[in-house]
N, CA, C and O of each residue as an XYZ file, in Angstrom:
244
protein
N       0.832     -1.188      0.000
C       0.000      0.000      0.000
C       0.879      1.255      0.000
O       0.520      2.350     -0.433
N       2.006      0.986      0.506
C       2.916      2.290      0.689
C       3.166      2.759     -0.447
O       2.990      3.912     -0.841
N       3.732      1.551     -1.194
C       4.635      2.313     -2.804
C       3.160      2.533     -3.356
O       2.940      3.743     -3.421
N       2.181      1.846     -3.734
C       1.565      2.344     -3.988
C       0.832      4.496     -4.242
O       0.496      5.318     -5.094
N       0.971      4.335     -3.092
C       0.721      6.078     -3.067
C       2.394      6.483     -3.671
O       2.359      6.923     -4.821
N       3.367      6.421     -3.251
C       4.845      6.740     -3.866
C       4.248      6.432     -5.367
O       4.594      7.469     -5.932
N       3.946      6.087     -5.810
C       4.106      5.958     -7.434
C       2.821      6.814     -8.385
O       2.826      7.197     -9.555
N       1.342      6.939     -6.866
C       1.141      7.931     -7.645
C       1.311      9.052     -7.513
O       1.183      9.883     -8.412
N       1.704      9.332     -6.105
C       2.599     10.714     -6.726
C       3.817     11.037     -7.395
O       4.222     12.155     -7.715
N       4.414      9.798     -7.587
C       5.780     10.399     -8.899
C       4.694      9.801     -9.772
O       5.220      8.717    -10.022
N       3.731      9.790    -10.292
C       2.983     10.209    -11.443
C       2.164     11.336    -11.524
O       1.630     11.904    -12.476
N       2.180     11.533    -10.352
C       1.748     13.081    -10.749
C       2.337     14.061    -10.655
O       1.669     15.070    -10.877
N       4.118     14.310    -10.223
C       4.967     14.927    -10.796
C       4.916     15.200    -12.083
O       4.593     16.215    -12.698
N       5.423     13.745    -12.534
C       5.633     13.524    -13.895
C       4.724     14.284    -14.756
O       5.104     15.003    -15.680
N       3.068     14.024    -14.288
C       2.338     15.098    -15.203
C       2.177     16.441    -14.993
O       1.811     17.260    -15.835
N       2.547     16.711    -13.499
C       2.917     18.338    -13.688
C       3.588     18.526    -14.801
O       3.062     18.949    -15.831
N       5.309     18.100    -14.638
C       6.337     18.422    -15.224
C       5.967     18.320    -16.481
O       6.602     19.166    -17.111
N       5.116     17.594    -17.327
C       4.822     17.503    -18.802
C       4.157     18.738    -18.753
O       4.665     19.790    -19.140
N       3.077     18.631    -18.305
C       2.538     20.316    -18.402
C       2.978     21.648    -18.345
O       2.645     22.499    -19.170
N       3.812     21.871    -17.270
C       5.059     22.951    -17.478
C       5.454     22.881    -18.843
O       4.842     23.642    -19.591
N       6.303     22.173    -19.338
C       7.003     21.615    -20.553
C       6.590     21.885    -21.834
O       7.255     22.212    -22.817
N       4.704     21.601    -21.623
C       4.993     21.327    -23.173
C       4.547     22.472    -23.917
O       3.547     22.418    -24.631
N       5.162     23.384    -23.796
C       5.195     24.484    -24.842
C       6.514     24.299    -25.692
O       6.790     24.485    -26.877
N       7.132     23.906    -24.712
C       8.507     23.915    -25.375
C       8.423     22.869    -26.899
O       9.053     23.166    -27.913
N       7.561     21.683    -26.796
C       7.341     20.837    -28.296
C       6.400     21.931    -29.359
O       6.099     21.584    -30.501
N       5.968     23.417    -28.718
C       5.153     23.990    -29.702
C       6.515     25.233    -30.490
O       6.169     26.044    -31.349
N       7.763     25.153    -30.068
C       8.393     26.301    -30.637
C       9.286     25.624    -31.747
O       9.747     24.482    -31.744
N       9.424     26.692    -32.772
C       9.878     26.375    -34.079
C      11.278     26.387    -33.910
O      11.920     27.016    -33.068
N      11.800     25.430    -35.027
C      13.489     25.137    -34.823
C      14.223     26.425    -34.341
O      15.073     26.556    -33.460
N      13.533     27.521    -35.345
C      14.372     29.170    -35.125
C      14.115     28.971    -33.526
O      14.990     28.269    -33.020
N      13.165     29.405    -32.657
C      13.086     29.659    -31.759
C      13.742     29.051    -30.977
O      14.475     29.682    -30.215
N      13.686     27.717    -30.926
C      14.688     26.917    -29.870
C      15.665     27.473    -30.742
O      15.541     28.693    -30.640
N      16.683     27.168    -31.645
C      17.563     27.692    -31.669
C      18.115     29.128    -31.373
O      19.324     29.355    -31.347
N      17.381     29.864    -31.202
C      17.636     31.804    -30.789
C      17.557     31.293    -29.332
O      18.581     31.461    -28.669
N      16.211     30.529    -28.555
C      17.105     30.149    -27.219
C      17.953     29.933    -26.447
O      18.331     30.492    -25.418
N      18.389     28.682    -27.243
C      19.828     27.939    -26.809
C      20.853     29.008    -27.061
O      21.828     29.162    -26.326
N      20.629     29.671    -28.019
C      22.151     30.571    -28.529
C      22.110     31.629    -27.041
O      23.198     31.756    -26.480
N      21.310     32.116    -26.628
C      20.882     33.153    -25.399
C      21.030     32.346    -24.198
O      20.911     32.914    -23.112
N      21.358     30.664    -24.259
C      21.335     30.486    -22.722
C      22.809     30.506    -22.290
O      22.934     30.623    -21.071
N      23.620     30.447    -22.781
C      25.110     30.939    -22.412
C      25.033     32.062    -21.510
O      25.110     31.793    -20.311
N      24.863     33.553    -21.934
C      24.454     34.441    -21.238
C      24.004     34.857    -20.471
O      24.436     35.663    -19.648
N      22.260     34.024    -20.662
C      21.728     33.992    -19.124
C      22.519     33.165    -17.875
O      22.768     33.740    -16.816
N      22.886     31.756    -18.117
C      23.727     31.221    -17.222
C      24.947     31.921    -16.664
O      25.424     31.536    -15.597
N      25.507     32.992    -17.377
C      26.755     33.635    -17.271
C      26.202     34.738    -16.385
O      26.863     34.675    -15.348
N      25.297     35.733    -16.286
C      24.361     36.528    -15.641
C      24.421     35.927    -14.012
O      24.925     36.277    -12.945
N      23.448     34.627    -14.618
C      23.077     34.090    -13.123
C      24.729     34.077    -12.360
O      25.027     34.570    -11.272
N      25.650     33.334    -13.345
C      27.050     32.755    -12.166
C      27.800     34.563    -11.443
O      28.286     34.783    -10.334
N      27.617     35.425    -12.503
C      28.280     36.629    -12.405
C      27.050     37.360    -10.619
O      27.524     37.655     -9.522
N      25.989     37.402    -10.904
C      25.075     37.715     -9.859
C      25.437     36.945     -8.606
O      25.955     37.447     -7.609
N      25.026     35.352     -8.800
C      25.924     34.427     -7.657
C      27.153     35.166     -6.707
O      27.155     35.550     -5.538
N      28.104     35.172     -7.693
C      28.850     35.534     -7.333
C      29.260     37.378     -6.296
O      30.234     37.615     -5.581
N      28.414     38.045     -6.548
C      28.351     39.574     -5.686
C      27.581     39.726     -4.901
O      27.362     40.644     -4.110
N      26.704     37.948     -5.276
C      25.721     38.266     -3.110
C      26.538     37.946     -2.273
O      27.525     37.211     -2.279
N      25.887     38.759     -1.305
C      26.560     38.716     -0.151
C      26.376     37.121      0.167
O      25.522     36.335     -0.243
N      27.644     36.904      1.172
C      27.727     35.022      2.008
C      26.673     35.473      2.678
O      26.157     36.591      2.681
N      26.340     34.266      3.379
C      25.090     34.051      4.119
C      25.808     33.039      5.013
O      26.638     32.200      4.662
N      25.279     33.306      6.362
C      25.768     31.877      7.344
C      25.034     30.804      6.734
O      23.948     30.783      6.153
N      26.301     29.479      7.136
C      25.711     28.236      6.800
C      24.035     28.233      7.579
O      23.815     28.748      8.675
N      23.263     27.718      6.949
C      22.324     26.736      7.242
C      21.124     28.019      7.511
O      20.336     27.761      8.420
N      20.987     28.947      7.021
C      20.662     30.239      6.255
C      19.772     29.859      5.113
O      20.099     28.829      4.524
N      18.825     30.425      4.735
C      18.187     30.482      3.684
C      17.812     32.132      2.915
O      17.174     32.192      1.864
C-alpha cells in the first residue's frame, strides 16, 4: 500500500512536469535555436550575480 501512493505521486509529478514543458514541443526550430544561442548568457548573468551576493551563514536560507 505504501509504494503504492509513492508511485502515484511520482505520477503526478511527472504530469505536472509535462505540463510545465509542453510548450517547449510547440516552438519552431528558429526559436529553440535563438534560445539555446541566449542560454550561455543567461547562465553567465546568473554565475556573475551568484557571485556579488553577499555570504550568508551556513544553514541560512
Amino acid at each position: 500500500m505504501r509504494y503504492r501512493e509513492l508511485y502515484r505521486r511520482l505520477d503526478a509529478v511527472r504530469d505536472e512536469l509535462r505540463a510545465r514543458t509542453a510548450w517547449v514541443d510547440q516552438l519552431t526550430e528558429e526559436e529553440l535555436e535563438e534560445m539555446l544561442s541566449a542560454l550561455p548568457a543567461c547562465v553567465e548573468g546568473l554565475r556573475d550575480a551568484v557571485g556579488e551576493a553577499p555570504e550568508r551563514p551556513e544553514g541560512t536560507s
